[in-house]
C-alpha positions in Angstrom: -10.5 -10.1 20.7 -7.0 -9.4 19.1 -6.5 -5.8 18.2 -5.5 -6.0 14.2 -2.2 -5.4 12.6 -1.5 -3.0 10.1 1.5 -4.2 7.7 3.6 -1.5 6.2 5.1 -2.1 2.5 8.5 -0.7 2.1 10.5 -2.6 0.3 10.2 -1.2 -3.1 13.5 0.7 -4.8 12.0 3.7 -5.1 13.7 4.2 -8.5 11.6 7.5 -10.0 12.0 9.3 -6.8 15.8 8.2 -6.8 16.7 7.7 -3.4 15.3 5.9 0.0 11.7 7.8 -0.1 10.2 5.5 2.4 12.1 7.6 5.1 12.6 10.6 3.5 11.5 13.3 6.1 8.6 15.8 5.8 7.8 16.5 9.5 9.0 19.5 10.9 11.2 16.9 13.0 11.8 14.6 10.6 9.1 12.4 10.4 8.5 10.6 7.1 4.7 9.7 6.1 5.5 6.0 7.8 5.3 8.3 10.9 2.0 9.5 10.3 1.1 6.4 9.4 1.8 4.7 12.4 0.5 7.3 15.1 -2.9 7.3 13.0 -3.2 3.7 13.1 -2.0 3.6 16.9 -5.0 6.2 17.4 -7.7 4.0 16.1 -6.6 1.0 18.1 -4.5 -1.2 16.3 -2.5 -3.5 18.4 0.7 -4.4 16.1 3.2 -2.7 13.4 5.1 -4.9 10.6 7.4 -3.7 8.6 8.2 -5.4 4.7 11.8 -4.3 3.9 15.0 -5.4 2.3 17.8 -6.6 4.0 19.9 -3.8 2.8 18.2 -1.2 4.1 18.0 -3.0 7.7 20.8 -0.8 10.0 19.0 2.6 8.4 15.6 1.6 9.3 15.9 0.2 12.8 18.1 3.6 13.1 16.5 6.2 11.6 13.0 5.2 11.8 11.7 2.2 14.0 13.4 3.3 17.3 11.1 6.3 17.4 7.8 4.7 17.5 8.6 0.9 18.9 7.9 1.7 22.4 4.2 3.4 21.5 3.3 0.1 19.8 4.4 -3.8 19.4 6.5 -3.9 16.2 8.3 -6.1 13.7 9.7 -6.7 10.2 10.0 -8.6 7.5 12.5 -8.9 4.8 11.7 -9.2 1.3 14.1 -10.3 -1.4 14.3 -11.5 -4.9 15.1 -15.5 -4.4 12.3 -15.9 -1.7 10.1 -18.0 -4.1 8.4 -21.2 -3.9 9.8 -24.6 -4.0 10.7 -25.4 -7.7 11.4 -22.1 -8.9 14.9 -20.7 -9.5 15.5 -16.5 -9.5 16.5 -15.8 -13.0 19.8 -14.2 -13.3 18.3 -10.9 -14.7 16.0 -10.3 -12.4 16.4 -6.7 -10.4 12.5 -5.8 -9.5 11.0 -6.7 -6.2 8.1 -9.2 -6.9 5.1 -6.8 -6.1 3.1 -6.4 -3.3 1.1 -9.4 -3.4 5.0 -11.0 -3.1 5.5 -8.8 -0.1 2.7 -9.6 1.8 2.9 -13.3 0.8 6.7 -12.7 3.4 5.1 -11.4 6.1 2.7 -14.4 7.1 5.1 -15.7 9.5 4.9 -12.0 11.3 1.0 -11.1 10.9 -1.6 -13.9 13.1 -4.3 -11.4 12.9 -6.6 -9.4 10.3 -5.0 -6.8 8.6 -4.4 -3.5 6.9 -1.7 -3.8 4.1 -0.4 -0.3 3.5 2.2 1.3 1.1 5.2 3.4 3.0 4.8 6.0 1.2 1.5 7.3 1.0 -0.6 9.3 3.3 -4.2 7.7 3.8 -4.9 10.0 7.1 -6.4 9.0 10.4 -10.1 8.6 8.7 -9.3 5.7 6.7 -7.3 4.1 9.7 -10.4 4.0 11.6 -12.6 3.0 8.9 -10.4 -0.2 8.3 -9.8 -0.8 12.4 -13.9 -0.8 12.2 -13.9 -3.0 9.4 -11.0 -5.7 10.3 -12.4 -5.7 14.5 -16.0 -6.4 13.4 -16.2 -8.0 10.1 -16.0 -11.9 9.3 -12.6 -11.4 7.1 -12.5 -15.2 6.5 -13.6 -14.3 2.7 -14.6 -11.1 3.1 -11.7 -8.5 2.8 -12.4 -4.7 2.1 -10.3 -1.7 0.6 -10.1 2.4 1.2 -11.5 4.2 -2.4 -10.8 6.9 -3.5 -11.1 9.4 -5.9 -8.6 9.5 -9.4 -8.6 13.0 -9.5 -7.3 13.6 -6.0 -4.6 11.4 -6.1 -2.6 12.3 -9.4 1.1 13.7 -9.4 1.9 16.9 -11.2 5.2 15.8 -11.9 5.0 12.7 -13.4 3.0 9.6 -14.6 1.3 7.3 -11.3 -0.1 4.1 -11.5 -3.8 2.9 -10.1 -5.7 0.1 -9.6 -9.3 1.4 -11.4 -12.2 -0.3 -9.3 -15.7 -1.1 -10.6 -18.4 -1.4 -8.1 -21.7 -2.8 -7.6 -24.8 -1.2 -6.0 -24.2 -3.1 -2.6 -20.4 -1.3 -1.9 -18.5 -4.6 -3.3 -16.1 -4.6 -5.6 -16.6 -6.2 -9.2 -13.0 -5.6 -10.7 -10.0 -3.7 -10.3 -7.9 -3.2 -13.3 -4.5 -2.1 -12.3 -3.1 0.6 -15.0 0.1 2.5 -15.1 1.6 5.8 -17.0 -1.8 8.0 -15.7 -1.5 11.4 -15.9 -3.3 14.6 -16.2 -3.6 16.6 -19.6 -5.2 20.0 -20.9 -7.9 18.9 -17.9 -8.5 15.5 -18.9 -7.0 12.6 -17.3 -5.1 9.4 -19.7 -3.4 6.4 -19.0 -1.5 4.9 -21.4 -1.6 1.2 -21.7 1.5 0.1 -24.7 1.9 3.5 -25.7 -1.4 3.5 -26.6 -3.9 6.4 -24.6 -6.9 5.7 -23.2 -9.2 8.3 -21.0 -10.5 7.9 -17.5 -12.9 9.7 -15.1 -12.0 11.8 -12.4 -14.6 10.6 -10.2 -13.2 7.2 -10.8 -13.0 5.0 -7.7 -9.4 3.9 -7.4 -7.4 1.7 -5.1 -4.1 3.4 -3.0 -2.7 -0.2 -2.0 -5.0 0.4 1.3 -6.6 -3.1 2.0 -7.6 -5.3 4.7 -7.3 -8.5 4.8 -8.0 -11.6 7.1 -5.0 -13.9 7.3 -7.0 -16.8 4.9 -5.5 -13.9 2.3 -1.8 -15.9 2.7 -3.1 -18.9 1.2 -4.4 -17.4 -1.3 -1.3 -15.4 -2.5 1.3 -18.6 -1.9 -1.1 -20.7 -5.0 -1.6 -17.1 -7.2 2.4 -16.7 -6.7 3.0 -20.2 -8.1 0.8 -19.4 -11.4 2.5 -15.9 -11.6 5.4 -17.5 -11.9 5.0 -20.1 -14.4 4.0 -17.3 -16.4 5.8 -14.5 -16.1 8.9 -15.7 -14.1 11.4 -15.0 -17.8 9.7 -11.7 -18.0 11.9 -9.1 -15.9 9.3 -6.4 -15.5 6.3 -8.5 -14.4 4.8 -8.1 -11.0 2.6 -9.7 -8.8 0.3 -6.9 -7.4 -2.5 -6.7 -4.9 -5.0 -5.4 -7.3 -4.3 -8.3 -9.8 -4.7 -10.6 -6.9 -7.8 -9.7 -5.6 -9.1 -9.3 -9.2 -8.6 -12.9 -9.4 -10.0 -13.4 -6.7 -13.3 -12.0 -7.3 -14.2 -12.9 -10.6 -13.1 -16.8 -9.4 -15.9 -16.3 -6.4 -13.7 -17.0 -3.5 -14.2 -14.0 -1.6 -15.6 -10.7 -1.7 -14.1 -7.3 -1.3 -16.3 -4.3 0.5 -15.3 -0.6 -0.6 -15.3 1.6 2.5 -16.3 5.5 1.7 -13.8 7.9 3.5 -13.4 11.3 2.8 -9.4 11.5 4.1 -7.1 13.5 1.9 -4.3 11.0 0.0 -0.9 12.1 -0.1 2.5 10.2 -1.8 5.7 11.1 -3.1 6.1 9.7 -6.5 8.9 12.0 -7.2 11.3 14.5 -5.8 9.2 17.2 -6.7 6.1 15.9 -4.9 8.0 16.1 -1.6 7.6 19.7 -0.8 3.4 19.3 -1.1 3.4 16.8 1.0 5.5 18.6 3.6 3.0 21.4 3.2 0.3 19.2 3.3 1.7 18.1 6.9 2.2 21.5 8.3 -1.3 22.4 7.4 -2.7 19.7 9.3 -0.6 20.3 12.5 -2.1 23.9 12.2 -5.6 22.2 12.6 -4.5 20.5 15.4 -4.5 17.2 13.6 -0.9 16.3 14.5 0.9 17.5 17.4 4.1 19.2 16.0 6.7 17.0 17.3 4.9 13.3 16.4 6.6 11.2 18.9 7.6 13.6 21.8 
């Protein structure tokens, strides 16, 4: 049986945190959270690495990051870029935002020929989750039946600045019903808002939310190529729209095509969001290497 891949997202601009967070270094010797990533996923037996970048960022990543890990696992990349779109459709001139993540996994088929984990760059899921999914993705019938890591709103807010989340609803059997992705959440005298057209709306802490942590089997691609093509017809004038995983899969469900399985793990979640978020994390880190979670130097 083919060991699953795990497909890292980092192709997004990263403007809030205002420079190239995806390898931005909290280790004590400079890993980034793609580091940890990779060595947890290595740990719980997947068999493959793929990368989703932009071409611009190509010479820093294969220098800075990729040569440390690509003998410990098979590794690739992908690029991602505005004017790779479907026959028919033209890039509008004022277009500067990626395409979402749905987009960027939509690139990658080419590189991925087995089931799954699609992960954001910069956010720490920790080795529980990894293990969970490689359980999942090894074992499971992932022809229409994909799964996603929960977890809770309230341990996974930024105090520096507004995050975005996809909201899940769940039914008694562990499936998911709906995720509704909203943006602008934040924490306030102890309650916690989102705010949907400027308008504020509140939410549970104990919410179950979604971290961009799925797994997929590669029926996903088709999918996302025939979701891309109605994105587009109607939001391809609109400069801020995006085509994101939790919109996807929404679709998805509610059409009946496949069902998604929420997996319970109690790992911590980690991101950078912005500047300020990075010394946390790198606390975060150090911590675990004192538990003996993490050797100190990652890749020695």
């Amino acid at each position: 049986m083919s060991k699953p891949t795990l497909l890292i997202l980092a192709a997004g601009l990263g403007s809030r945190y205002g420079s190239l967070k995806q390898i931005e270094p909290i280790g004590p010797h400079g890993e980034a959270i793609i580091d940890y990533s990779v060595y947890d996923a290595i740990k719980a037996g997947f068999g493959k690495v793929v990368f989703v970048i932009k071409k611009d960022i190509e010479i820093d990543f294969k220098e800075s990051l990729l040569a440390r890990f690509q003998d410990k696992v098979e590794t690739g990349y992908v690029f991602q870029e505005l004017d790779m779109l479907p026959g028919g459709y033209e890039l509008p001139p004022n277009r500067v935002k990626p395409w979402g993540t749905a987009h960027a996994i939509m690139v990658s088929e080419k590189a991925v020929t087995t089931p799954f984990a699609a992960i954001n760059a910069d956010d720490y899921y920790g080795y529980e989750a990894f293990s969970e999914m490689h359980s999942f993705l090894q074992m499971g019938d992932t022809s229409k039946e994909y799964c996603m890591i929960g977890y809770r709103l309230d341990n996974t807010l930024s105090d520096h600045g507004t995050v975005s989340r996809g909201v899940c609803s769940i039914d008694r059997e562990g499936f998911l019903i709906s995720v509704s992705e909203l943006t602008k959440i934040k924490r306030e005298k102890g309650k916690i808002f989102h705010y949907e057209n400027g308008e504020p709306g509140e939410l549970s802490g104990g919410a179950t939310v979604s971290m961009n942590m799925w797994g997929f089997g590669t029926s996903v691609f088709g999918h996302i190529r025939q979701r891309f093509s109605s994105f587009l017809d109607l939001n391809i004038k609109d400069p801020r729209a995006e085509f994101y995983i939790p919109s996807l899969v929404d679709q998805l469900i509610r059409d009946g095509e496949i069902r998604v399985r929420v997996l319970d793990c109690n790992s911590t979640w980690f991101g950078i969001t912005y500047k300020e978020d990075r010394e946390a994390a790198r606390n975060s880190i150090i911590e675990k290497i004192r538990n003996g979670e993490y050797p100190e130097n990652l890749w020695k």
